[in-house]
C-alpha positions as CSV (number, residue, x, y, z in Angstrom):
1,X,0.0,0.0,0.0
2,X,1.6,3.6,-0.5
3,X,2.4,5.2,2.3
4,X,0.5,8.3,2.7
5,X,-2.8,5.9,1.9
6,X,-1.4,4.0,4.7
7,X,-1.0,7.2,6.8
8,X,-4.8,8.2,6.0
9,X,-6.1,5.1,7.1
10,X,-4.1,5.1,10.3
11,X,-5.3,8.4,10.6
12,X,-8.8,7.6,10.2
13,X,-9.2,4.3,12.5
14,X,-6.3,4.8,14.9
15,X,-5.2,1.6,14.4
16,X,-2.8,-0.6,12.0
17,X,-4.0,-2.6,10.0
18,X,-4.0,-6.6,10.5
19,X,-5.8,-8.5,7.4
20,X,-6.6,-7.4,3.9
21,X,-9.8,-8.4,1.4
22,X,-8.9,-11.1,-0.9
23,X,-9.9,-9.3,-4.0
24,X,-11.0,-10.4,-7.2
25,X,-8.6,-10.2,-10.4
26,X,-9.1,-6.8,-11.6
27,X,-8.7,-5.5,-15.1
28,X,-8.1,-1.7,-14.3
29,X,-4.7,-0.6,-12.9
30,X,-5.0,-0.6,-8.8
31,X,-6.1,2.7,-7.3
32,X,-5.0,2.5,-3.4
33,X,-7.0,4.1,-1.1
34,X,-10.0,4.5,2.2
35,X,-13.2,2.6,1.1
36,X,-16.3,3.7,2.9
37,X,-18.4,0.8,4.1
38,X,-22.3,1.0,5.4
39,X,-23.2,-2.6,6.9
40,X,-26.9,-3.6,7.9
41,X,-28.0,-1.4,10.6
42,X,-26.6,-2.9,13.8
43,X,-23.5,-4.9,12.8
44,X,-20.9,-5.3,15.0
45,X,-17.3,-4.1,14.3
46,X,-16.2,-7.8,15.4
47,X,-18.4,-9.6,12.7
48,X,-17.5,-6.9,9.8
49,X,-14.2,-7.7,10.3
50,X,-14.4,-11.1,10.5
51,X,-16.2,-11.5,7.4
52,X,-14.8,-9.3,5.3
53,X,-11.2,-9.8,6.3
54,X,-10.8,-5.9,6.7
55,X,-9.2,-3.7,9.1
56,X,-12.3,-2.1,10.0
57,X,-13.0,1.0,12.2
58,X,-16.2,3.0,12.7
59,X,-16.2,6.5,10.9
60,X,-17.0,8.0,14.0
61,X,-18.5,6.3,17.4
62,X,-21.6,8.1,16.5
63,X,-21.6,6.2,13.8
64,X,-21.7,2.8,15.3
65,X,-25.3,2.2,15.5
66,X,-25.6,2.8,11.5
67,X,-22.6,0.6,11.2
68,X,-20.6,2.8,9.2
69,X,-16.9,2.0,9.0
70,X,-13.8,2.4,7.0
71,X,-10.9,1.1,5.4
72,X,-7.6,1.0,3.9
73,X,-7.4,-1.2,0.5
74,X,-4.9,-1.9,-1.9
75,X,-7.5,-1.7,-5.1
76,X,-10.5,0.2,-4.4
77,X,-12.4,-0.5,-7.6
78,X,-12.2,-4.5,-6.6
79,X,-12.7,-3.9,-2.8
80,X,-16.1,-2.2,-3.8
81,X,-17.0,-5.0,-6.4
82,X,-16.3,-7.4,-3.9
83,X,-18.6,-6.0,-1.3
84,X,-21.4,-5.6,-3.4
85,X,-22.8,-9.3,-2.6
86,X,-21.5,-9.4,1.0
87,X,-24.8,-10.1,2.9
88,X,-24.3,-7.2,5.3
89,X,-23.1,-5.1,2.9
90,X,-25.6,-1.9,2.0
91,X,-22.9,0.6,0.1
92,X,-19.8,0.3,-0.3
93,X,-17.5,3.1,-2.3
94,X,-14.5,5.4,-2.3
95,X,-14.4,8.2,-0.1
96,X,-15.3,10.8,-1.6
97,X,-14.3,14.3,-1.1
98,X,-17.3,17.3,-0.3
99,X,-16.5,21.0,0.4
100,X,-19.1,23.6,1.5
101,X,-20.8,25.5,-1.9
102,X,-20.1,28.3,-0.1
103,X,-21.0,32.0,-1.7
104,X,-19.8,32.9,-3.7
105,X,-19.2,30.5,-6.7
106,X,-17.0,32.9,-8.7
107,X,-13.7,30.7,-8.5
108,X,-11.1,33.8,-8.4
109,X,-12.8,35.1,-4.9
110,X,-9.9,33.9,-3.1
111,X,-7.7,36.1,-5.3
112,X,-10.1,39.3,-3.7
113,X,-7.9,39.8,-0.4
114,X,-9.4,43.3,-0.9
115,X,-13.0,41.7,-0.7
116,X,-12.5,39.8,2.0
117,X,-11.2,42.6,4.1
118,X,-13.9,45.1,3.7
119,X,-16.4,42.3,4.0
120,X,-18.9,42.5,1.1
121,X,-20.5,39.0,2.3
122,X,-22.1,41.4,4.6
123,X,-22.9,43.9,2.5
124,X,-24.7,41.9,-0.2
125,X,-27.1,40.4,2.6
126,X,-27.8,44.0,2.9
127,X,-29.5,44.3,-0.9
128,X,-25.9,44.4,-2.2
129,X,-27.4,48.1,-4.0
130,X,-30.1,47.1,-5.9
131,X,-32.1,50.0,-6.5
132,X,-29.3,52.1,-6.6
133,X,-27.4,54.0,-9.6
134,X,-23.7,54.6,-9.1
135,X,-22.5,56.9,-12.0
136,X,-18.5,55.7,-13.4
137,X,-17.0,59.3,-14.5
138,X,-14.1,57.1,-16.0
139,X,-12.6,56.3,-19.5
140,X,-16.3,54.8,-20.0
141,X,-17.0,51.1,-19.6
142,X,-17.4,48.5,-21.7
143,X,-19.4,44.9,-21.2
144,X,-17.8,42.4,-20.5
145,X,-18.0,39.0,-20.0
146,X,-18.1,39.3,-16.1
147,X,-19.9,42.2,-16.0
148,X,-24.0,41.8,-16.3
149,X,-25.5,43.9,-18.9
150,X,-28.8,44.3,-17.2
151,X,-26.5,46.7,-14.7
152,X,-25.5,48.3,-17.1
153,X,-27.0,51.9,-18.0
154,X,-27.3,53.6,-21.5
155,X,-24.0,55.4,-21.6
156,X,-23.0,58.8,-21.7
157,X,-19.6,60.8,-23.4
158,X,-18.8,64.3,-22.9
159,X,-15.7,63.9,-24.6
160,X,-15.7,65.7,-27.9
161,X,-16.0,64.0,-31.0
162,X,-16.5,60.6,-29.2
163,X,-20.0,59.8,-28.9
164,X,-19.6,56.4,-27.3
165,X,-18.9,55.5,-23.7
166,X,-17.4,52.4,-24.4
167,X,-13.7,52.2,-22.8
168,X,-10.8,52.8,-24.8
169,X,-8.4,52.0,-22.0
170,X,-10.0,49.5,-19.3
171,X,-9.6,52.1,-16.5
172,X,-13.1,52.6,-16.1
173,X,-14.4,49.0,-17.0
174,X,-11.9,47.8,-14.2
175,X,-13.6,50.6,-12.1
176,X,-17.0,49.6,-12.7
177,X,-16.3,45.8,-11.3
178,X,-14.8,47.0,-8.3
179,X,-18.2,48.3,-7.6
180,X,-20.7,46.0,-9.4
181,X,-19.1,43.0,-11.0
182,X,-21.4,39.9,-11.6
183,X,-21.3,37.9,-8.1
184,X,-22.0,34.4,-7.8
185,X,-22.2,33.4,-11.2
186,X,-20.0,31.0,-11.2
187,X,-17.0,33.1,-13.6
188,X,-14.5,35.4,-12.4
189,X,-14.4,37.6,-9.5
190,X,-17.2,39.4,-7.1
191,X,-18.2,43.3,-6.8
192,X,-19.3,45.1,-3.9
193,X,-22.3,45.9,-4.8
194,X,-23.9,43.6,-7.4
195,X,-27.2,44.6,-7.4
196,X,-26.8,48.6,-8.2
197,X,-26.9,50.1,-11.9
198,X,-23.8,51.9,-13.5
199,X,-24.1,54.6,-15.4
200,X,-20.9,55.3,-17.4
201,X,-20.1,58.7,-17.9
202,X,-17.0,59.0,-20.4
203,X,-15.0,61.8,-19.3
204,X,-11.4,60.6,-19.7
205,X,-10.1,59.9,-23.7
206,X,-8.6,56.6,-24.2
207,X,-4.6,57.4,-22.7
208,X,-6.9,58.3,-19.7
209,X,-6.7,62.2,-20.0
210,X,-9.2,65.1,-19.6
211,X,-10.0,68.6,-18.6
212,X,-12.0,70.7,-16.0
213,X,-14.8,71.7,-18.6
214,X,-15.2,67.6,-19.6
215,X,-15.2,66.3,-15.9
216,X,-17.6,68.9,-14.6
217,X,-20.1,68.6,-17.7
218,X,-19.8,64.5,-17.0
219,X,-20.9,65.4,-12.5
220,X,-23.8,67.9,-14.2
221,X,-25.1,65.1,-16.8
222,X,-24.5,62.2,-13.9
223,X,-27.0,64.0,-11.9
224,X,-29.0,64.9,-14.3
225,X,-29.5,60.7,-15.2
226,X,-30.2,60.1,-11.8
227,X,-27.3,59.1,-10.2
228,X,-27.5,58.4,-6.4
229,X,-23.6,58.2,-6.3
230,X,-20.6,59.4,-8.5
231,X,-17.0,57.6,-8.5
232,X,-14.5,59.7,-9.4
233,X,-11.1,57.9,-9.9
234,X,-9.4,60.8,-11.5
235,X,-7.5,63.9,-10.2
236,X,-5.8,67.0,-10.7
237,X,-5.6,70.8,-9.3
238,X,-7.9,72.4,-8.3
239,X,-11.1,73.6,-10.4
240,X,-13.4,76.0,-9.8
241,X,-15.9,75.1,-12.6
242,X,-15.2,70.9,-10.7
243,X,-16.0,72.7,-7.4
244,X,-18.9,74.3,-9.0
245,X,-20.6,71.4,-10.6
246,X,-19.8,69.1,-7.4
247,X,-21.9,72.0,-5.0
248,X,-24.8,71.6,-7.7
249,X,-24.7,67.7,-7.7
250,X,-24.5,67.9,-3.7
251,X,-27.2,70.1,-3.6
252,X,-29.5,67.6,-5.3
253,X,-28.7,64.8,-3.4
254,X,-25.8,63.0,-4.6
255,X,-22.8,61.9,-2.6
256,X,-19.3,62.3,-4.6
257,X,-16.6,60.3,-4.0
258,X,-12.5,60.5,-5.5
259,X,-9.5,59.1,-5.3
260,X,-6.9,60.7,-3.3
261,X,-4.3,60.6,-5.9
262,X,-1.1,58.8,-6.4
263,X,1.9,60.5,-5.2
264,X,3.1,58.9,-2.8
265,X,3.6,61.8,-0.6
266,X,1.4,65.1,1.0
267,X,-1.0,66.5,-0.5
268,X,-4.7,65.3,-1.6
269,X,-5.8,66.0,-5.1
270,X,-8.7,67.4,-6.6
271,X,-11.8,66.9,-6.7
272,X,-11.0,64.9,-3.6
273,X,-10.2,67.8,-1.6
274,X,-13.0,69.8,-1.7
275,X,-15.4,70.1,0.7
276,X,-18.3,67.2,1.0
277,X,-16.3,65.0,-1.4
278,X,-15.2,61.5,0.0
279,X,-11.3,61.4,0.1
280,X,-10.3,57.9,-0.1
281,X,-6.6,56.8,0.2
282,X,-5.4,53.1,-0.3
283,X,-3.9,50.6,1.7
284,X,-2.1,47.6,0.7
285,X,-2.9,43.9,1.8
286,X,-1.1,44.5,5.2
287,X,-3.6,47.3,5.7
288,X,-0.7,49.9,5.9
289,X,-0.7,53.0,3.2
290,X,0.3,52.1,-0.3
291,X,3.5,53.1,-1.0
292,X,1.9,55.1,-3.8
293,X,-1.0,56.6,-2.3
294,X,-1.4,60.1,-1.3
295,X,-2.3,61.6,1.4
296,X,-2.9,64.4,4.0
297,X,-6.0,67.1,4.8
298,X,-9.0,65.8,2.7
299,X,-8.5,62.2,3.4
300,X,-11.4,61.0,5.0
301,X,-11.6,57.0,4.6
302,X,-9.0,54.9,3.5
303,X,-9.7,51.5,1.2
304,X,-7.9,48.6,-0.8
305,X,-6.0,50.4,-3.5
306,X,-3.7,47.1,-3.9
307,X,-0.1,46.7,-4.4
308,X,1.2,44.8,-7.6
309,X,5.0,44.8,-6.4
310,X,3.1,41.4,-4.1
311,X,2.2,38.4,-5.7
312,X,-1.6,38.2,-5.7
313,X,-1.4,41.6,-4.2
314,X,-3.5,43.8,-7.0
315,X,-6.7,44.5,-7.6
316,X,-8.6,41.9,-9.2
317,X,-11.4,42.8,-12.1
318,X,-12.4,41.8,-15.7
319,X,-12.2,44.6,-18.2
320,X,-11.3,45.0,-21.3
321,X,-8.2,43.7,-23.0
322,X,-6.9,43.7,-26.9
323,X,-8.6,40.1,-27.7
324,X,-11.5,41.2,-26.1
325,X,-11.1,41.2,-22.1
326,X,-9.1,39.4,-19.1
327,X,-9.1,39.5,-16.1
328,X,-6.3,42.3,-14.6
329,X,-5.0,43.0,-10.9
330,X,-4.4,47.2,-11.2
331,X,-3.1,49.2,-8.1
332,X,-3.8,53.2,-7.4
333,X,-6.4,55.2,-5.2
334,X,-8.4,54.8,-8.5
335,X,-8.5,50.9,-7.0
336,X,-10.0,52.3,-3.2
337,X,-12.2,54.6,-4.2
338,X,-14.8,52.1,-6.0
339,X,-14.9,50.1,-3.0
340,X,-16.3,52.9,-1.3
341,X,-18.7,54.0,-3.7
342,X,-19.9,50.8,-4.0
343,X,-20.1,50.3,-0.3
344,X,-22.1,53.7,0.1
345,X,-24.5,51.7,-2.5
346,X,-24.9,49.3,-0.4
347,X,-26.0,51.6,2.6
348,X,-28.0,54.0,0.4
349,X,-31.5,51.8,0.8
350,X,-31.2,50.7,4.3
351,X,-30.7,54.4,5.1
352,X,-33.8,55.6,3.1
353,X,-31.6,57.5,0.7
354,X,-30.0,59.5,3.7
355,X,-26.9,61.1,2.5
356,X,-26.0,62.2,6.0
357,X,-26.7,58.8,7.3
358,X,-24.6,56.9,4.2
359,X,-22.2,59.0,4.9
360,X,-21.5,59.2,9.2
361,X,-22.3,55.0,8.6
362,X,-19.2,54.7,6.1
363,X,-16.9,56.8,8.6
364,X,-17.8,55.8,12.1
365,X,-17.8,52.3,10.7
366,X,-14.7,52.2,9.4
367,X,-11.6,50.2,11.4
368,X,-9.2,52.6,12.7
369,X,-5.5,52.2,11.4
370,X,-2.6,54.5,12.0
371,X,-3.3,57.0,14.7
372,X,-6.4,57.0,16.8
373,X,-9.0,58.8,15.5
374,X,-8.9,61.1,12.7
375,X,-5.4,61.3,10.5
376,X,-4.2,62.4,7.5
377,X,-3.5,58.7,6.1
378,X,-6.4,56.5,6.9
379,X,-9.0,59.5,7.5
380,X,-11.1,57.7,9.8
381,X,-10.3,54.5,9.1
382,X,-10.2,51.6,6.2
383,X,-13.5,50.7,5.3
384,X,-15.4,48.1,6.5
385,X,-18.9,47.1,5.3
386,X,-19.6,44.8,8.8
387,X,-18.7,48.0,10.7
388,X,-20.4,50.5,8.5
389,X,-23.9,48.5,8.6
390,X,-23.4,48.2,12.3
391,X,-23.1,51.8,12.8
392,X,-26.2,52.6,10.3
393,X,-28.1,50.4,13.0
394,X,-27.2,52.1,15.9
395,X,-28.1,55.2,13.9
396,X,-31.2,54.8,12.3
397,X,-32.7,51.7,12.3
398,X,-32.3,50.5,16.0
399,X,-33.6,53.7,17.1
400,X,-36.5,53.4,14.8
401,X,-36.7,49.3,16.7
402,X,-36.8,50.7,19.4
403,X,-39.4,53.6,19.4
404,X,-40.9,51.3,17.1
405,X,-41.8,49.1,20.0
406,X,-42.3,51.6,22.6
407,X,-44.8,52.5,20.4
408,X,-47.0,49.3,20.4
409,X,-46.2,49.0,24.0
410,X,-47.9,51.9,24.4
411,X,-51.2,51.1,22.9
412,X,-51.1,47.6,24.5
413,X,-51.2,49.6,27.7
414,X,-54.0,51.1,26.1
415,X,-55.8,48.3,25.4
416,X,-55.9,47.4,29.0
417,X,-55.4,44.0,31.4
418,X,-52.9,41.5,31.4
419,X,-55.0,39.3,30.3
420,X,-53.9,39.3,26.6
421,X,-50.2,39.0,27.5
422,X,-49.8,37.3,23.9
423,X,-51.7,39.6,22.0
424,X,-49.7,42.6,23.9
425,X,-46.0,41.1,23.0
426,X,-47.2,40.4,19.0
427,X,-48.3,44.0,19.1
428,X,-44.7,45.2,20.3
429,X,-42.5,42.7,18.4
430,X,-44.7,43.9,15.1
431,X,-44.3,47.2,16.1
432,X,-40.5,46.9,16.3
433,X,-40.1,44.8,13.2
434,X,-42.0,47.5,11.0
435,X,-40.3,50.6,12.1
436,X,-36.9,49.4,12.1
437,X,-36.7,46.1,10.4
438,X,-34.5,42.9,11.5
439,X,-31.3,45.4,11.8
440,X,-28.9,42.7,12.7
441,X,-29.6,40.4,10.1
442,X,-27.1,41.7,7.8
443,X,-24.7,41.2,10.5
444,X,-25.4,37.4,11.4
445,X,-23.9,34.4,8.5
446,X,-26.6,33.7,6.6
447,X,-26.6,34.2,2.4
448,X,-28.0,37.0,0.9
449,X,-31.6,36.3,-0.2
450,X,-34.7,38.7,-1.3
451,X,-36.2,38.0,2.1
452,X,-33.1,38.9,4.3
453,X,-33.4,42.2,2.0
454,X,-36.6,43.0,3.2
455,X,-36.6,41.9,6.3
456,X,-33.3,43.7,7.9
457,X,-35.5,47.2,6.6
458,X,-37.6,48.7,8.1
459,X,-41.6,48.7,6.1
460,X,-41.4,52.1,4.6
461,X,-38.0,50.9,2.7
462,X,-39.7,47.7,1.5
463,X,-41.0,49.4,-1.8
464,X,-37.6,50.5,-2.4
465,X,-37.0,47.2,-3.2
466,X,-38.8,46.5,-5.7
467,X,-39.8,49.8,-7.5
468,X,-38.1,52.9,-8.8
469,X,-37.7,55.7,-6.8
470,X,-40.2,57.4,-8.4
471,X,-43.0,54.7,-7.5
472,X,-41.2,54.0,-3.8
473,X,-41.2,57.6,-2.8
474,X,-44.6,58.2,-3.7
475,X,-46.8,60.5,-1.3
476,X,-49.4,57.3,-1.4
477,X,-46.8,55.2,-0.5
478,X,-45.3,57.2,2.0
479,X,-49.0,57.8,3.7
480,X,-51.9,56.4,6.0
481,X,-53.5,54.8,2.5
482,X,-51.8,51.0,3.4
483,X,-51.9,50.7,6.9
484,X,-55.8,52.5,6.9
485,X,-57.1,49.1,4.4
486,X,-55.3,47.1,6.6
487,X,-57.0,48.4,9.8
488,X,-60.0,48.7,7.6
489,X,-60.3,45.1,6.9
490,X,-58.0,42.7,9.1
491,X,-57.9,45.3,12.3
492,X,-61.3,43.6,13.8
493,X,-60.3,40.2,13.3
494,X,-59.2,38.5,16.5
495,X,-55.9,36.6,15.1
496,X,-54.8,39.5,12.9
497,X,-55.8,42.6,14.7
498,X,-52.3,42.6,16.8
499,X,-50.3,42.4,13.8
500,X,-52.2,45.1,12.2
501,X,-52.2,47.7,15.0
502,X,-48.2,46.5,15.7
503,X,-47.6,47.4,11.7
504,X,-49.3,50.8,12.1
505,X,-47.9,51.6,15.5
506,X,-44.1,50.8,13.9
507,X,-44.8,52.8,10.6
508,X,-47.0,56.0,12.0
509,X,-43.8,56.2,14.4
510,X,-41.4,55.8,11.5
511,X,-43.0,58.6,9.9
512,X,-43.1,61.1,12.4
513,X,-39.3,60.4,13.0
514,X,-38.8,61.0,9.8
515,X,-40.7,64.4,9.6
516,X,-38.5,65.6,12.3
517,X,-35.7,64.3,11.8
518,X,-35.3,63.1,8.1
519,X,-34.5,59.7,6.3
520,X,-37.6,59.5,3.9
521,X,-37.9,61.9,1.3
522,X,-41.2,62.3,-0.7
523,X,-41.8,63.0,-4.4
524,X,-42.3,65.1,-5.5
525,X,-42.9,67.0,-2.1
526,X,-39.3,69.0,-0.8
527,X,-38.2,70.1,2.4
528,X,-41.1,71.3,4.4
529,X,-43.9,70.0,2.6
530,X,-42.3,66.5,2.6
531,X,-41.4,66.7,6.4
532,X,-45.2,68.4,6.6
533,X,-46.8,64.8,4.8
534,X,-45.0,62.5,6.6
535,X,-46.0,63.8,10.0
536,X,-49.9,64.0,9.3
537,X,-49.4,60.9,7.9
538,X,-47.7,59.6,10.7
539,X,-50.4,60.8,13.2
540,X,-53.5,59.4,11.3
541,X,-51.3,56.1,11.0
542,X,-50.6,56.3,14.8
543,X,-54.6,56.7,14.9
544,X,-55.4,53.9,12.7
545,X,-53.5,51.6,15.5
546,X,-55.5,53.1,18.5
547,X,-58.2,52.8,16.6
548,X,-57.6,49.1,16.1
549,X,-56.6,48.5,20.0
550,X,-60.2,49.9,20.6
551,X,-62.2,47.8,18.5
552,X,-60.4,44.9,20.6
553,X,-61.2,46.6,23.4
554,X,-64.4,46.9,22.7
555,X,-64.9,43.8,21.9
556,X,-63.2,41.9,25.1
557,X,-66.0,44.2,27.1
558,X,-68.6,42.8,25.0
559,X,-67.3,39.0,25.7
560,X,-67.1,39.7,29.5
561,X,-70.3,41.1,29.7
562,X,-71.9,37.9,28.1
């Protein structure tokens, strides 16, 4: 027998072996190795050796009352054929190897040190940015393989005399991966946020040069498309007509993040610098500063820029290549900032669309490196979806979990006795649920699904989903119209009446949160009148709930008085 088959057996059984199977004459060249034998339920070891002539041993004493053992043979092929007529014999096979399908399937992920590290697994339980459009100001993008074309928005070129946003250089295809590449399906490599929509915005010619006018006409016609979020991989001195169309885009909602820039040494480029724009410098895969990045005031997170001088060290995407595309490992602050922007993508629909929020959840999530606190090389830290989600749950949606079920504790004290001590704990846990979702669920090792989506959200965000903004943000939507029907038609019945005044508790408090302090924003209704809607809304919600606690009310004083 070879020795390392030996070695496995010995391994396996803790014992050396003292008798071999006479085997049969077999045709095929001998394959050595550990043949897995199930006997007849309630064989003893003693007899399956005896009879088979095998060095026997139980997989595992757990095992022993399924009498599964294994052994070490010379010829597995004519071990197994031999076994096949043994009277206690139910299966008997090679051992065969297993490994956990674990997610994702894309078979470079273990190449994506940078993945792994700012811990996207936790991030696409989050949604992974579906719903959300993250415009590419880049050297434009082009499909590829790797890349799903449903994500993939009409492009855009302000460069002149080319009219198509395809990528003449693979900059911005690379770009685009970082932040959306096809996940687990099975080719390539993973993005950070899968499920968002890019919106290439050609900027850059094909040697990956540009000019003030080009960049700040590609940030005015990102915003105008829609875009929740803008990567800006590029860099230079300052611009006032940048700085100009960045204010406007910030103005309307959209958060702006650059690269730091690649000196090496002090001093942040622009549009990084200016104020409101994400700063993002890169560390390598020891989580120190690239050797390459920049750095200094204007630096506010740092992120996995790469480091190619390493083996495996890069960053890992498919984009574009002279026969078509391959799959490249590119190093830069161009590499870091992606995985931010993708990562603010991820946060943009469990924060309601809350710039403020996406943005305080990305910083005071982030894992501190260098010197405590805020610093000139990390900012406040490298990036760290796990952290960043936690911190958007102590923000927003465990505060809303918690008033959610103060709430429906509240009108369970209003509906009186202790008698319905069920009815009373549904009410809160409803409550809870509705106004700030499951919160932890992204948090906890489970895959990403459509139901761990909805569930770690609070209600209002469920539409958000599933429709465009325009249909999610709607004033009937965003109103008393849903949770009235419901109290309307289920809030009498016995079973469902908790549920229903628990859902309308959680979402009338939700919306008077959000009327003082913001996180919903309705269409087309701005500041004031927004903030105006949501808190009438929220009170005649809150009414529809007392109003269903009543009717149960009522109706227990009916039953007692029968």
């Amino acid at each position: 027998m070879h020795p390392h088959v030996l070695a496995t057996a010995l391994l396996v059984s803790g014992c050396a072996p003292e008798a071999a199977l006479t085997l049969p004459m077999a045709s095929a060249p001998a394959s050595p190795g550990v043949l897995v034998v199930d006997f007849v339920d309630g064989t003893l070891l003693s007899d399956a050796r005896s009879t088979t002539a095998l060095d026997l041993a139980w997989v595992h004493p757990l095992a022993a009352d399924e009498s599964l053992a294994l052994a070490a043979v010379p010829d597995l092929a004519a071990a197994a054929a031999a076994l096949r007529t043994h009277p206690l014999v139910e299966v008997a096979e090679p051992v065969i190897p297993m490994e956990a399908l674990g997610y994702p399937d894309d078979p470079m992920w273990k190449q994506q040190w940078n993945m792994r590290r700012v811990g996207v697994k936790a991030g696409w339980r989050a949604g992974g940015g579906t719903g959300v459009t993250v415009a590419v100001i880049d050297t434009g993008v082009s499909a590829v393989p790797d890349l799903d074309a449903s994500n993939l928005l009409p492009g855009i070129s302000v460069v002149p005399g080319q009219p198509s946003a395809e990528d003449g250089n693979g900059h911005g295809t690379h770009v685009a991966g970082t932040i959306a590449q096809a996940t687990n399906n099975g080719l390539g490599v993973v993005g950070v946020a899968p499920g968002a929509a890019l919106l290439p915005v050609k900027a850059l010619t094909a040697e990956g040069s540009g000019q003030s006018p080009w960049i700040a006409a590609a940030i005015d016609e990102a915003a105008d498309n829609g875009a929740d979020i803008i990567n800006l991989s590029l860099g230079g001195r300052y611009s006032a007509v940048i700085a100009n169309a960045v204010k406007k885009a910030q103005d309307r909602g959209v958060l702006i993040i650059a690269a730091a820039g690649n000196t090496g040494r002090e001093g942040v480029s622009y549009p990084a610098a200016l104020p409101g724009v994400v700063g993002v410098s890169a560390v390598g895969p020891d989580d120190g500063l690239a050797h390459y990045s920049s750095w200094g005031d204007g630096v506010d997170i740092a992120a996995p820029g790469g480091d190619t001088r390493r083996q495996n060290g890069g960053i890992l995407q498919d984009t574009i290549a002279s026969d078509g595309h391959a799959f490249k490992a590119f190093q830069g602050t161009s590499m870091a900032a992606p995985h931010v922007a993708g990562a603010a993508a991820v946060l943009w629909r469990p924060a309601g669309g809350d710039i403020d929020a996406v943005l305080d959840s990305l910083l005071d999530g982030a894992e501190d490196l260098g010197a405590s606190g805020l610093d000139p090389q990390y900012g406040h830290g490298r990036l760290s979806i796990p952290g960043s989600l936690r911190a958007l749950g102590r923000r927003y949606n465990a505060a809303l979990f918690g008033i959610g079920g103060l709430a429906a504790l509240l009108l369970a004290g209003l509906g009186g006795g202790s008698g319905r001590g069920r009815r009373s704990w549904v009410m809160v846990i409803t409550g809870a649920i509705s106004a700030g979702g499951i919160f932890i669920l992204p948090m906890l090792p489970v895959a990403p699904s459509w139901w761990t989506t909805l569930l770690s959200r609070p209600l209002l965000q469920w539409p958000a989903s599933v429709l465009p903004d325009i249909l999610a943000a709607n004033p009937l939507t965003l109103s008393a119209f849903l949770p009235g029907i419901l109290t309307f038609i289920l809030g009498p019945t016995r079973t469902l009446g908790p549920v229903v005044a628990g859902i309308c508790a959680g979402v009338g408090a939700h919306m008077l949160w959000a009327a003082g302090f913001g996180g919903l924003e309705v269409w087309p209704l701005e500041g004031w009148q927004g903030r105006a809607w949501l808190g009438v809304n929220g009170a005649l919600t809150w009414l529809c709930a007392v109003a269903t606690v009543g009717i149960a009310r009522m109706r227990a004083r009916q039953d007692a008085g029968a």
